[in-house]
N, C-alpha and C positions, 0 to 999 in steps of 0.2 A: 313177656307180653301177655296181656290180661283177655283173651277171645272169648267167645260162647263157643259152643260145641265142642268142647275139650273130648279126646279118649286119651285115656293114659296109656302110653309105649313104653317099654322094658329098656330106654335107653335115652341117653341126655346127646343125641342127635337133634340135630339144627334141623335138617329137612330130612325124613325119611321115606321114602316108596317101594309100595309094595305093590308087585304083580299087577305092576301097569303094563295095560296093551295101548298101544299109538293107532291110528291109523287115518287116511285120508280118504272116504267112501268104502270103498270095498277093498284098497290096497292098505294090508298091514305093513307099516315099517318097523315097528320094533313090539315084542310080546314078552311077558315073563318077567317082566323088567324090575331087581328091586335090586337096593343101594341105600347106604344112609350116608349124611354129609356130618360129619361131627363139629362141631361150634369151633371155630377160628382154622377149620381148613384152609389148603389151595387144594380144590377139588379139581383134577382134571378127567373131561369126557371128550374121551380119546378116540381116534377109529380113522379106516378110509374114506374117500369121499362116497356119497349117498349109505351110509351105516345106521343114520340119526339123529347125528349129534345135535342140530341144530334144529331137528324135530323136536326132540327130546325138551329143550330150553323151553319150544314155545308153549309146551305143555306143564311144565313147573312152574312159568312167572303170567298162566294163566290167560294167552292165545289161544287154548284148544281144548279140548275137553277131550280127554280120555273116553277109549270104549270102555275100558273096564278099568280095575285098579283103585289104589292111594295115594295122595300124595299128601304128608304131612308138612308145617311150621310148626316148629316144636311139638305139641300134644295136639294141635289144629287140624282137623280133615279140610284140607283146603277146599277140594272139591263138592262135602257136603254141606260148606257153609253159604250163609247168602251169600248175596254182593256184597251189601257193606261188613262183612267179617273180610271176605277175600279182597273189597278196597283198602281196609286197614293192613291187611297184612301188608300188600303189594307197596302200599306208602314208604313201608322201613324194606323194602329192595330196591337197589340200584343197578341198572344193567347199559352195559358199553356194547353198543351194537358193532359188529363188523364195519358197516361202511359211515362209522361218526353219528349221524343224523345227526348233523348242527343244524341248526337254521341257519341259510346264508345272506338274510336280510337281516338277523340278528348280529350284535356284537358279542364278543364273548363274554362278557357281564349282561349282555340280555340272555342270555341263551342257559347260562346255570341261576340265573335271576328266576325262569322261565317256573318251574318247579316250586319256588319260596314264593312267587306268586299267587297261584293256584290253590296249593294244597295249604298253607298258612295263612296266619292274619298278622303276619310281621310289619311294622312297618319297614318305608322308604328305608330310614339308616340303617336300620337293623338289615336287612337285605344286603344291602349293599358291602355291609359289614364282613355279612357271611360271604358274598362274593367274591371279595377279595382275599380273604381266607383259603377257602377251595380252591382260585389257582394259587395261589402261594403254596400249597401244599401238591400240587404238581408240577412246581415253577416257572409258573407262568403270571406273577404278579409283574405288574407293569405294560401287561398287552389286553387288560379290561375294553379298549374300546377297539379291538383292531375287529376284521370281519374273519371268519374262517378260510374264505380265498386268498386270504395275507400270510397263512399260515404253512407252516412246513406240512406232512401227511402227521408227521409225531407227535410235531406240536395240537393238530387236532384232534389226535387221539386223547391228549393230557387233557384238552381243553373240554373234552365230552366224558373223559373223566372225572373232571370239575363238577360238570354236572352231574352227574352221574352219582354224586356222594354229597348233594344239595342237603337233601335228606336226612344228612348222618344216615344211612340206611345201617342194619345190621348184616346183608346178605348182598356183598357184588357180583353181578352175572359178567361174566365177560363173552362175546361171542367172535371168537378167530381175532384173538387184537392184535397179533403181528402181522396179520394180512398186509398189504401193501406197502409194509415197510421193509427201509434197509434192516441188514444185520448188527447194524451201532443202534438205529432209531429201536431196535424190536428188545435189543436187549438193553437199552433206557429204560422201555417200560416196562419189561422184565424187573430190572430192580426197582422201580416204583411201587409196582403190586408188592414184592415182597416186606418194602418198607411201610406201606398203609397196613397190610396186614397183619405186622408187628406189632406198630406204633398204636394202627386204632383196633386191635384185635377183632377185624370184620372176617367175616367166614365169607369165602372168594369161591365161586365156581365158574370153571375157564373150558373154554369150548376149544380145542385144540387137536393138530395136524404136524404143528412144528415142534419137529422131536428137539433142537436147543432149548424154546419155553417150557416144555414139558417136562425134562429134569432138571430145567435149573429151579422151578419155581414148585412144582407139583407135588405134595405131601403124602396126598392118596388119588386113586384114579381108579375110574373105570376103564374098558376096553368094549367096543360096539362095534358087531360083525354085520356085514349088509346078511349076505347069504343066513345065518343062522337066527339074524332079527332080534338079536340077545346080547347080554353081556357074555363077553369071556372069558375076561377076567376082571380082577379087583386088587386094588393093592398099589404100595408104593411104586412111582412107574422105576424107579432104578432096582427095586427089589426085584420085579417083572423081569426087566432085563436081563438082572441073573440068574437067576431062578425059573421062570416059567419054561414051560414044557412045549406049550401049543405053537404048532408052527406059524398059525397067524401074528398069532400076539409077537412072537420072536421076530417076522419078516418086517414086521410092521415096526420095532423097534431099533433097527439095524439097519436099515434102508440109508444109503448116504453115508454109512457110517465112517466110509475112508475121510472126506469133507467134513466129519465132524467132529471136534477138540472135545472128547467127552470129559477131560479134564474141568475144563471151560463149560460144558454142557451143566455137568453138575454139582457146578459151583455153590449149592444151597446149603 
């Protein structure tokens, strides 16, 4: 990608950050914070509930501004670019919100249409072309006109997925996507991510709690403590499991472990 304000970094990382502090007024959630995503990741950001995870997102795809810190796209300071350097970037990101946000006066071809509308000058066919493309590619062609209330919880998840890669984006955000699914539906999408992120070699970062997604699909990963505000760890999550030391990262990876086939867990 071709931006203004380039600095050159010592590494062919997708997203890097350095020594970011979060914070909301005068409460810090997370400080010290740095990581880099390497190109055709599953990045998972990992932790207990209120650690940051989903702080952290809205600070990378550009909800919040940091107190302090970096955050790169490729050689890009995101942060010290203008707007339209950081609208362009944001254009080639696609991100899957936790609870869908489908339109539900839309159809599912209005709703990943929604995006090819806006930000292109495609025409009618061309649109529509792409449309049906993007579900077929989470298999969902054939339910173009249904509404999202007609839909399973999985199926809308596929179907804001659709959207969600309108774009061709280079970078998918995922935030908690197994949230209110069953254990068939979560590991459907399970394999879905894995298969986009083959077939279209997009770098995937996944906001996550469910220790099944997190090794069957997770490459590299961080670990985010509430108390400590910080990373705690880094690294493959099955690597962690063997290997780490720290008794958070360990409880926090073992939790449930009777109930879970980590056979099946790290099927990747």
């Amino acid at each position: 990608m071709d931006y203004t304000n380039k600095e050159p970094i010592l590494n062919k990382a997708h997203i890097t950050v350095r020594d970011l502090t979060l914070a909301y007024d005068n409460y810090t959630v997370l400080e010290g914070v740095s990581f880099s995503i390497d190109r055709g990741d599953i990045f998972i950001i990992m932790g207990g509930n209120g650690c940051g995870k989903s702080t952290l997102l809205k600070f990378l795809i550009g909800l919040k501004q940091p107190v302090k810190g970096q955050v790169f796209y490729d050689t890009v300071n995101f942060w010290e670019s203008d707007h339209h350097v950081r609208s362009r970037i944001l254009k080639q990101v696609g991100i899957l919100y936790q609870k869908n946000a489908l339109w539900s006066s839309m159809t599912l071809a209005e709703n990943v249409a929604l995006p090819l509308e806006e930000y292109t000058d495609l025409k009618a066919k061309q649109v529509s072309e792409i449309v049906s493309l993007k579900l077929s590619l989470v298999g969902l062609r054939g339910f173009e006109n249904l509404y999202p209330s007609e839909l399973s919880g999985g199926m809308q998840k596929r179907a804001a997925l659709a959207r969600a890669m309108a774009l061709d984006p280079d970078i998918l955000f995922f935030d908690e996507p197994s949230a209110g699914l069953d254990p068939v539906n979560a590991r459907l999408l399970d394999d879905l991510i894995l298969e986009l992120s083959d077939s279209l070699k997009t770098t995937v970062v996944v906001i996550s709690h469910d220790l099944a997604s997190i090794f069957a699909i997770g490459s590299t990963s961080i670990f985010l403590d509430q108390e400590a505000k910080t990373i705690l760890a880094f690294g493959n999550p099955k690597k962690l499991l063997e290997e780490s030391k720290d008794p958070k990262v360990i409880a926090f990876l073992t939790r449930g472990a009777k109930g879970l086939d980590m056979n099946d867990a790290t099927r990747r």
